[in-house]
N, C-alpha and C positions, 0 to 999 in steps of 0.2 A: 564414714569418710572413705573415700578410693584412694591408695598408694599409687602412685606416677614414679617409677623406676626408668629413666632413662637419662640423653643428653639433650641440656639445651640447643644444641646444632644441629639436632633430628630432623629433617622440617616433619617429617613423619608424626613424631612424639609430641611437635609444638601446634599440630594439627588436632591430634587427638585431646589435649588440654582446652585448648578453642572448645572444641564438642561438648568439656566437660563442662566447661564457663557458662557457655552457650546456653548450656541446659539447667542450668542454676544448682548445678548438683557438689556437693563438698570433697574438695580433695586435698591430697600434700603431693608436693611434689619432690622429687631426688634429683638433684641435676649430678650425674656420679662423677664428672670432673673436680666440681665444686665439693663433691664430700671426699675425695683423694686428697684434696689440699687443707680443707678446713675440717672437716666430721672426722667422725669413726662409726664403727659399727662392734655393738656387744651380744654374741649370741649365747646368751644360757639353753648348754646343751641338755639339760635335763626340763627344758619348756620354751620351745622352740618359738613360741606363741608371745615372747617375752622377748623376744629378740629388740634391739633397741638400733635405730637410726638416728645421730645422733648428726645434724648438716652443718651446723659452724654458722650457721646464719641465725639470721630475726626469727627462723621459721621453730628451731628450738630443735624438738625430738619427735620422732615417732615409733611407737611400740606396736609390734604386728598385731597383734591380740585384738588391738585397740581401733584396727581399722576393718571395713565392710568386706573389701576387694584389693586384687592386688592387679596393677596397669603394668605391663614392664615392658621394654625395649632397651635392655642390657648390652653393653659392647662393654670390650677389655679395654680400658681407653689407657693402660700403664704404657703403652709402644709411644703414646705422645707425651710422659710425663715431662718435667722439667729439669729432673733428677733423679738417680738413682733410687734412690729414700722415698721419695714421692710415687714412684713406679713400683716399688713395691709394697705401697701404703694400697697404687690402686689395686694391682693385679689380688691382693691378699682380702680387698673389701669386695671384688667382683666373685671371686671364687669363695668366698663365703655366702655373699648374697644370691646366689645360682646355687648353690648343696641346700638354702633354708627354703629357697622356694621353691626348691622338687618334694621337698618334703614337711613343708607348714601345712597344720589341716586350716587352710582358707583357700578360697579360690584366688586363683591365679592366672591371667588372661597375657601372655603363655607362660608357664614354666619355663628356664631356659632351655636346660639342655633337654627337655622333653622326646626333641623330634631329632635326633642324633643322625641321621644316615646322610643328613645332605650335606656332612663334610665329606663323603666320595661321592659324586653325581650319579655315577653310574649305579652304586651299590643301592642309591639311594632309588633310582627308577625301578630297578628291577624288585627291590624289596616292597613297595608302596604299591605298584602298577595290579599286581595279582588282587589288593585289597579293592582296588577300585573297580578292577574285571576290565581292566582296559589293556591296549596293545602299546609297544612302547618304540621309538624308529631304529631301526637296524643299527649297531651302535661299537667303536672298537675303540676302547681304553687299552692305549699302548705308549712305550719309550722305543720303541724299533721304528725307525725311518723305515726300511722293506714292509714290516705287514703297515703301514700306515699308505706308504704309496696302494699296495696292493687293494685294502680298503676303498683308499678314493677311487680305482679303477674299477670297482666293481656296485659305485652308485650312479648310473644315468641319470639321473635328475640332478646330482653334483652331491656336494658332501660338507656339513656345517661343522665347524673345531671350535672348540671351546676351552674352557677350561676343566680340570677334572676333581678341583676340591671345592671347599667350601667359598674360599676367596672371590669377590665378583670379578667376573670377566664377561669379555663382550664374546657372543654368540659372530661368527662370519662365512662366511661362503669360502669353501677352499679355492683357491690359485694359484696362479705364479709363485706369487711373494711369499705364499707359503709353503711351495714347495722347496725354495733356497732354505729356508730356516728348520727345516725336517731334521738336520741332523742333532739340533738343539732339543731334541725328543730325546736323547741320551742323560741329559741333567734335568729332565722333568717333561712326565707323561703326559698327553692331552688326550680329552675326548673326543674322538670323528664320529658324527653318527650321519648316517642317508639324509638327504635333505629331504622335508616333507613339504611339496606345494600348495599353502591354504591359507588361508587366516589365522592369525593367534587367537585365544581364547586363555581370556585370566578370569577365574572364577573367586571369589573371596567367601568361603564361608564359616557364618558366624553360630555354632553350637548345627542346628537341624535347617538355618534362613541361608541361604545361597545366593550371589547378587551378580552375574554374568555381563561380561562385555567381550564382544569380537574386535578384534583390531585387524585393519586391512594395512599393510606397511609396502611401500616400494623396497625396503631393505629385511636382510633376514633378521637384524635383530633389530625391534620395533624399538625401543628403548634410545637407541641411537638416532632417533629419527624425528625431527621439530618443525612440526608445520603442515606435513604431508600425510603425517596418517588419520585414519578414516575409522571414528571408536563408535558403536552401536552399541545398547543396552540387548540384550540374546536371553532366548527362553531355552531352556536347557531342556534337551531328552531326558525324560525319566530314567532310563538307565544311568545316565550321564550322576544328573541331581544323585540317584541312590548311592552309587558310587562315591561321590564326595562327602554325603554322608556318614558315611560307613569308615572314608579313608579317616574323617575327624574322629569319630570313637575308636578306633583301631590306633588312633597316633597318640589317644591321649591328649587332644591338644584341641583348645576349643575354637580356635581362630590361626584359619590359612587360605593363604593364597596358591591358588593350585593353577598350573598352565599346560594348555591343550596346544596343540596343533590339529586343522582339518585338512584331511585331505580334497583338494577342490577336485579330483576328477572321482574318487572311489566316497566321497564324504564319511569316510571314516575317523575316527577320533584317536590321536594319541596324545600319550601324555609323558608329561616332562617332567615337572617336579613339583613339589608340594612346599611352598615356605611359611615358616612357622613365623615369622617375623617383617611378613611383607610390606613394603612402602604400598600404601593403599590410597593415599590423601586424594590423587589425580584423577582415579576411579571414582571416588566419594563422593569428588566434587561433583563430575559427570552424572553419580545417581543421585544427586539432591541429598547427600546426607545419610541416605540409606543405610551405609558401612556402619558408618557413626553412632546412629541410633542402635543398630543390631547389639555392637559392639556394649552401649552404655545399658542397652537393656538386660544383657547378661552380665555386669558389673552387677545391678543392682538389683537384678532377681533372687532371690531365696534360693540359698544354699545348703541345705542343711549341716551335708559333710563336704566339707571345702575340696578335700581331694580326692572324691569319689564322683566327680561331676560325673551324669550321664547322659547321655543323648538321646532325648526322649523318642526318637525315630528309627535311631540304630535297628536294625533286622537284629543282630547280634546280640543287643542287648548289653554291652560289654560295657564294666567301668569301661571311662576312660583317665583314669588314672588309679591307682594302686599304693594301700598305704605301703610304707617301707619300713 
């Protein structure tokens, strides 16, 4: 049996469940709202393996031990409880269930906190980018209005601002309207980086299987955009593929979505960030399932040591994960 760790609101999570159904394969499922209000969870710290899920519903319990694999798409959902008591029923059952599955010996399809860096973006490009051997676009995480103006004057092709933590934000082309709102860089930093003109490229890769699509967007962030954009299935350069490969055993993490930018006049590749928890459904759909499959086929592959998965391809050779 597969563990399903997430929220019923996911469409992501209720996608992934479909695959599982789809495929006549056994699961349980956690909706973590649902076990904030009705479950608990009991973790004996001397067997971690015994940890117990315990949902308030028809579904009963389940004990880690007891299951093949673990699914997870975890969110702190206590910020929406309904009460105090109840927010901290959630926040105390999510930060529990995040410390047992960085360190349960089963597999885990992703640990949470595994890929830590991309709550600062920047830290997180420049830390990741060297593993893949890629180049990353000229980039100035600041709170000063003067070097931010300076920055945008010094990108000709113009300058994309973002956000600079974890929290999603939308990707935009600097202007006007952002240059009135510059001084607001004082109560919280943003990221400028050079705008690079090309295509996006989101690559998903599952353990050593890589599954590429380009997206052509009239806007810089494609995300934003319903109707007009232009998605192709893409063969990846071997340096490209090795790289991702190497970025997934280097991260410890067996499934990410990684995002390129190419350059259309120098066709060079950079890269942006690597998500350990990617909305993938829309890509999936586009590859017939492909994600899906990848994904269930490393659920239910032989494991030996749950948390010493490794990457049969890796150059490195490296766990990707470390008992603790």
């Amino acid at each position: 049996m597969i563990l399903c760790l997430g929220l019923a609101a996911d469409p992501t999570f209720v996608h992934g469940l479909r695959a599982l159904a789809a495929a006549d394969l056994p699961f349980a499922v956690v909706d973590l709202p649902t076990l904030a209000l009705y479950g608990d969870v009991t973790v004996p710290l001397d067997d971690l393996r015994a940890t117990t899920v315990r949902t308030g519903d028809s579904a009963g319990h389940v004990v880690l031990g007891e299951v093949r694999a673990v699914w997870c798409r975890p969110l702190n959902v206590s910020v929406a409880a309904p009460a105090p008591g109840t927010a901290r029923r959630a926040d105390g059952q999510y930060q529990a269930l995040c410390r047992v599955l960085e360190a349960v010996d089963l597999p885990v399809l992703n640990p949470p906190w595994r890929e830590a860096t991309n709550a600062t973006k920047l830290l997180h490009a420049v830390t990741l980018a060297p593993v893949g051997g890629w180049r990353t676009p000229r980039s100035c995480l600041t709170n000063d209005p003067a070097t931010a103006r300076a920055f945008v004057r010094s990108c000709p092709r113009g300058t994309v601002v973002k956000g600079a933590g974890a929290a999603k934000t939308w990707a935009a082309l600097f202007g006007s309207e952002h240059e009135r709102l510059l001084p607001r860089l004082r109560h919280s930093p943003a990221l400028f980086q050079e705008r690079i003109t090309g295509p996006d490229v989101r690559v998903h890769v599952v353990a050593d299987r890589a599954f590429a699509e380009s997206v052509h967007s009239p806007n810089v962030d494609y995300r934003t955009t319903h109707g007009a954009n232009r998605y192709a299935p893409l063969d990846l350069p071997p340096t490209v593929l090795e790289g991702c490969r190497r970025l997934v055993a280097d991260t410890r993490t067996p499934f990410l979505g990684v995002d390129f930018k190419i350059d259309e006049i120098t066709g060079d590749w950079y890269f942006l960030e690597a998500n350990s928890m990617p909305c993938y459904e829309g890509y999936d759909v586009r590859a017939d399932g492909a994600i899906s499959r990848a994904i269930l086929d490393w659920l239910t592959a032989p494991h030996p040591h749950g948390r010493t998965w490794v990457n049969p391809r890796s150059h490195s050779g490296r766990r990707s994960s470390r008992p603790r």
